[in-house]
MDTraj code that builds the backbone (N, CA, C; nanometers):
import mdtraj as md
import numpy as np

residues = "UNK UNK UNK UNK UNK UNK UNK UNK UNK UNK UNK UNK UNK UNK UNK UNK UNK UNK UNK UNK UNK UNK UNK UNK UNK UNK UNK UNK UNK UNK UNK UNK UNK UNK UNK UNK UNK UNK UNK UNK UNK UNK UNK UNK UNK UNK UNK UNK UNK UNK UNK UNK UNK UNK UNK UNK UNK UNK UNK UNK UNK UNK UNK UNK UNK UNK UNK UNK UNK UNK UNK UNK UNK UNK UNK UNK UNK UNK UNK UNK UNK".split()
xyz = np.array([
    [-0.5305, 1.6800, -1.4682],
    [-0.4291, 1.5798, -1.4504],
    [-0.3970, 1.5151, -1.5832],
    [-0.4143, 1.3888, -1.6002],
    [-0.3783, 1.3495, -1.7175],
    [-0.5243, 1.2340, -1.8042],
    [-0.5986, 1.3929, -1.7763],
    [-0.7281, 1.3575, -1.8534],
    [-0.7987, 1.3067, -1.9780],
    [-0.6924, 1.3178, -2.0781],
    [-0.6710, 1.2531, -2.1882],
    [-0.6469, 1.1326, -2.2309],
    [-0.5402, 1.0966, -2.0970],
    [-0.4812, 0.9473, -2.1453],
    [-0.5777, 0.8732, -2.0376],
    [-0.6897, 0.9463, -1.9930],
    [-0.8082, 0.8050, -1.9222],
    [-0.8650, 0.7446, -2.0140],
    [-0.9327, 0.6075, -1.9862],
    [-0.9563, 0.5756, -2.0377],
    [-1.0772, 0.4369, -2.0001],
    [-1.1837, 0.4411, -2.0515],
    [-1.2786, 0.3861, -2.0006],
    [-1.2765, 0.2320, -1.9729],
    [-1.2467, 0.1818, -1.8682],
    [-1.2166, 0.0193, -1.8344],
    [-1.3431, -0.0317, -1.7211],
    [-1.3944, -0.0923, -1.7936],
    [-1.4834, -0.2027, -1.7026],
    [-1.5898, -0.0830, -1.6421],
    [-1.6058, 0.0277, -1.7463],
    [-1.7381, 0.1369, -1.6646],
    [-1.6437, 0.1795, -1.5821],
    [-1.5730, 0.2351, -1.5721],
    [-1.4897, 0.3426, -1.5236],
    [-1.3980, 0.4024, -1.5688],
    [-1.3521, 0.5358, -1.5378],
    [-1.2638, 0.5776, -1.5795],
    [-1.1226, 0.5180, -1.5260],
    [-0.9920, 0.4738, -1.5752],
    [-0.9226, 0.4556, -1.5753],
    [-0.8161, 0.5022, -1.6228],
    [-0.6941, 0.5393, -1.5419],
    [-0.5731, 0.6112, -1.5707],
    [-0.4849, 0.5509, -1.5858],
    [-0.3396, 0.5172, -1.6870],
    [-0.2212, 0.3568, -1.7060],
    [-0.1655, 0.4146, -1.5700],
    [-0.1291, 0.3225, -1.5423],
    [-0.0326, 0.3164, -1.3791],
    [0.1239, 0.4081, -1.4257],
    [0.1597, 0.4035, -1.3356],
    [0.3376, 0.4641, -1.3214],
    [0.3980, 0.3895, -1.3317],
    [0.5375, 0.3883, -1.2624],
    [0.6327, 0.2886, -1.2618],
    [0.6618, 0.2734, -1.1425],
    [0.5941, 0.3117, -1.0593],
    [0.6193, 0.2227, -0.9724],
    [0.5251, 0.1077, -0.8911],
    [0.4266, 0.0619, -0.9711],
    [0.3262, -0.0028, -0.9735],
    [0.4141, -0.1355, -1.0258],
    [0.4608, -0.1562, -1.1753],
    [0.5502, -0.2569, -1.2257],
    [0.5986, -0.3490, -1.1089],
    [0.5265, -0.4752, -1.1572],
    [0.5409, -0.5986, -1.0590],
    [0.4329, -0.6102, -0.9857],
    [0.3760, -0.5057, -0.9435],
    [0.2021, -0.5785, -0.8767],
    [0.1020, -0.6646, -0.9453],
    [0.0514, -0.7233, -0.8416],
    [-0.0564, -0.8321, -0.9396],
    [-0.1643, -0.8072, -0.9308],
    [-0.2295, -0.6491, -0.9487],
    [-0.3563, -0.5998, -0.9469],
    [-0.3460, -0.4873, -1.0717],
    [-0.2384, -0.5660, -1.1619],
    [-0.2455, -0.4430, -1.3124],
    [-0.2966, -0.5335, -1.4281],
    [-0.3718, -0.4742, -1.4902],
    [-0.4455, -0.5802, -1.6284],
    [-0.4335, -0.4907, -1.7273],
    [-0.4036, -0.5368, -1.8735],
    [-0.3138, -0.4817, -1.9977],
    [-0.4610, -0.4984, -2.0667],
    [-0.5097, -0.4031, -2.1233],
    [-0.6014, -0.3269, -2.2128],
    [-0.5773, -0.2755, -2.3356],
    [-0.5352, -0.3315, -2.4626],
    [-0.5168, -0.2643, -2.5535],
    [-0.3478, -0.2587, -2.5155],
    [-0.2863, -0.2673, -2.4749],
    [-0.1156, -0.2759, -2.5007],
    [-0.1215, -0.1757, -2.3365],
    [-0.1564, -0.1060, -2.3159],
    [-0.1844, -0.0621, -2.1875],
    [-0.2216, -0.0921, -2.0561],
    [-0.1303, -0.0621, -1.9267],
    [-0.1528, -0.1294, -1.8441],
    [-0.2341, -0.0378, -1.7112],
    [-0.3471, -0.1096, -1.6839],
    [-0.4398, -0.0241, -1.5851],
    [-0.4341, -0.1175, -1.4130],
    [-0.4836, -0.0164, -1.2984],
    [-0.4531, -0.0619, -1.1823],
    [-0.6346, -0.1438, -1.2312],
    [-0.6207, -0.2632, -1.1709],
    [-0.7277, -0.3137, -1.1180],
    [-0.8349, -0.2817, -1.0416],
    [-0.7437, -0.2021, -0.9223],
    [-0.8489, -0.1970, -0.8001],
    [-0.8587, -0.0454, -0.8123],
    [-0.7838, 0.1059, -0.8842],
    [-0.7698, 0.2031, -0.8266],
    [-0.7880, 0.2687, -0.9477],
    [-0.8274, 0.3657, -0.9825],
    [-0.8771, 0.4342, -1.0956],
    [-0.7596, 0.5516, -1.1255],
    [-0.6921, 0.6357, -1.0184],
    [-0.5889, 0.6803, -0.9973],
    [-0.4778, 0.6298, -0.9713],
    [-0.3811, 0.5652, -1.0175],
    [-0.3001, 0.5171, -0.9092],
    [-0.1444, 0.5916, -0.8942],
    [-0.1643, 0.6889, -0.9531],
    [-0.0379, 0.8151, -0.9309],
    [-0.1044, 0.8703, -0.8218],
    [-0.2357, 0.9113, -0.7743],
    [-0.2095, 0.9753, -0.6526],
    [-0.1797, 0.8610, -0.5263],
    [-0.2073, 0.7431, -0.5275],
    [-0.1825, 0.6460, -0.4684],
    [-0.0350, 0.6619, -0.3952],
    [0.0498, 0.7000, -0.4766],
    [0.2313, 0.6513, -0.4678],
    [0.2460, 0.7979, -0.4562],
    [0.1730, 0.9363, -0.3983],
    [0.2277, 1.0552, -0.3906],
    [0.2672, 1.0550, -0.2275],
    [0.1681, 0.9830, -0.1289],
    [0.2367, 1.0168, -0.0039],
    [0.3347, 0.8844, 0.0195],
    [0.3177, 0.7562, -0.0297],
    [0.3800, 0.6735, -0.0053],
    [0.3980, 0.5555, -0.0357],
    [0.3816, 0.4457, -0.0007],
    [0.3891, 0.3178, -0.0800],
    [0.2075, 0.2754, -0.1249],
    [0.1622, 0.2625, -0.2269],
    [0.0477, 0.2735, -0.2266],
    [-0.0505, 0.1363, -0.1512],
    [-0.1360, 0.1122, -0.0865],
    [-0.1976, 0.0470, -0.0180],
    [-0.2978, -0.0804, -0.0965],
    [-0.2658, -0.0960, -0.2331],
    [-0.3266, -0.1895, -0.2690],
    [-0.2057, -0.2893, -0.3395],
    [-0.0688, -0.2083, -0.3220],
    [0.0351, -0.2816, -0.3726],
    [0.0869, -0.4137, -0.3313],
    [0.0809, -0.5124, -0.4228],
    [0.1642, -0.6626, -0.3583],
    [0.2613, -0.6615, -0.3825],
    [0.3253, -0.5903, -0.4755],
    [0.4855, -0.6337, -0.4965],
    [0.5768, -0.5841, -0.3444],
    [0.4789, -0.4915, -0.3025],
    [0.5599, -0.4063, -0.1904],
    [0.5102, -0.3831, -0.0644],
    [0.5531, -0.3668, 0.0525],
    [0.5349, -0.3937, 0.1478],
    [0.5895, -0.3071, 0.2960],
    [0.4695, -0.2446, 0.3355],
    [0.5791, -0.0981, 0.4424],
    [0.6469, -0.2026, 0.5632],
    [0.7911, -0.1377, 0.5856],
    [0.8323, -0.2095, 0.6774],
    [0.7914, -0.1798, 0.8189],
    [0.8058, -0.2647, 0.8848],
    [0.7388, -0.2293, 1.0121],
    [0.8503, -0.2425, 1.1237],
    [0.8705, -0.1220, 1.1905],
    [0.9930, -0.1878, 1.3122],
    [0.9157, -0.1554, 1.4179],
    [0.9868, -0.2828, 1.5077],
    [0.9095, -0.3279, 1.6241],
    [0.9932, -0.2710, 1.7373],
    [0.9703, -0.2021, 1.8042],
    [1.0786, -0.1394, 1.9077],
    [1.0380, -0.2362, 2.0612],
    [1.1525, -0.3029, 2.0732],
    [1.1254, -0.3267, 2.2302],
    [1.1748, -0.2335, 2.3567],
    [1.0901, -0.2568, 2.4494],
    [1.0809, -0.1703, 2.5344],
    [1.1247, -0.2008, 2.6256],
    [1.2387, -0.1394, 2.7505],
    [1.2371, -0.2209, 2.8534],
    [1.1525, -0.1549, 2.9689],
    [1.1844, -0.3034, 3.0474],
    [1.0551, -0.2643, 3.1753],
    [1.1464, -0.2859, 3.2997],
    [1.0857, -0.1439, 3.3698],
    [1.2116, -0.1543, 3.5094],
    [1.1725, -0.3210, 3.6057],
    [1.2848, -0.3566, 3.6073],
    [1.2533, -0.4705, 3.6671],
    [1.1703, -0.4620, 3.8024],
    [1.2007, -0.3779, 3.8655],
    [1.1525, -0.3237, 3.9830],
    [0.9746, -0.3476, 4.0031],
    [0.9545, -0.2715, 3.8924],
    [0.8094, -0.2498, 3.8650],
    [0.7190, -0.3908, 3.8070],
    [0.8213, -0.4733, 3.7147],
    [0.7823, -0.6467, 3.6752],
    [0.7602, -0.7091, 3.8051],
    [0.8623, -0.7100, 3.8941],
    [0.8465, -0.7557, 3.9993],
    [0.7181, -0.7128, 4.0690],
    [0.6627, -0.6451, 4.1086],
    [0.5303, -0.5866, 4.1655],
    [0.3977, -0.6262, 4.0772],
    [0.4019, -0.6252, 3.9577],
    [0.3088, -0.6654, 3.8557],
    [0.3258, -0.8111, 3.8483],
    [0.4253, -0.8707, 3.8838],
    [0.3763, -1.0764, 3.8770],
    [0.3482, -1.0688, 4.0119],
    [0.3975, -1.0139, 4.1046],
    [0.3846, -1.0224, 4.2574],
    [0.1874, -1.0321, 4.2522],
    [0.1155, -0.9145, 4.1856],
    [0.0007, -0.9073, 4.2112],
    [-0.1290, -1.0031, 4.1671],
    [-0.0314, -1.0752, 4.0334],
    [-0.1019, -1.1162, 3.9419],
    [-0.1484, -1.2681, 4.0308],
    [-0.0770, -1.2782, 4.1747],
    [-0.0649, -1.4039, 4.1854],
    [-0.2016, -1.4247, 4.2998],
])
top = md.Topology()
chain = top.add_chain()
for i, resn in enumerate(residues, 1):
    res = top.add_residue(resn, chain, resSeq=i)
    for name in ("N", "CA", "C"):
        top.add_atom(name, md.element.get_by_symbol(name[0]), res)
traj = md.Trajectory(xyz[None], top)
């Protein structure tokens, strides 16, 4: 991978982030270089998707409502009582 440009931070190996990390608040600048905090990789992080330690960003979540045959509500408060 990009075995060269690691680089040893805090006893670990460490790799500079991508761009699409820019704006999280888990990157700390080392020598003019900027490393993930929490993730030693963080290009494979952002290969399937938004990476999971990111704050700048955030997966959206849609909430689907469902309807319920009234028919069947009716029978389910009917029982509850």
């Amino acid at each position: 991978m990009r075995g060269q440009e690691a680089v040893k931070f805090v006893e670990r190996r460490f790799q500079p982030v991508v761009e699409n990390c820019d704006g999280c608040g888990r990157i700390v600048e080392e020598e003019g270089v900027h490393y993930c905090r929490s993730y030693s990789i963080p290009e494979a992080k952002w290969r399937v998707g938004i990476c999971n330690f990111a704050t700048h960003k955030k997966p959206e979540m849609n909430i689907v409502k469902s309807t319920i045959n009234p028919l069947k509500a009716a029978k389910r408060s009917s029982k509850k009582k």
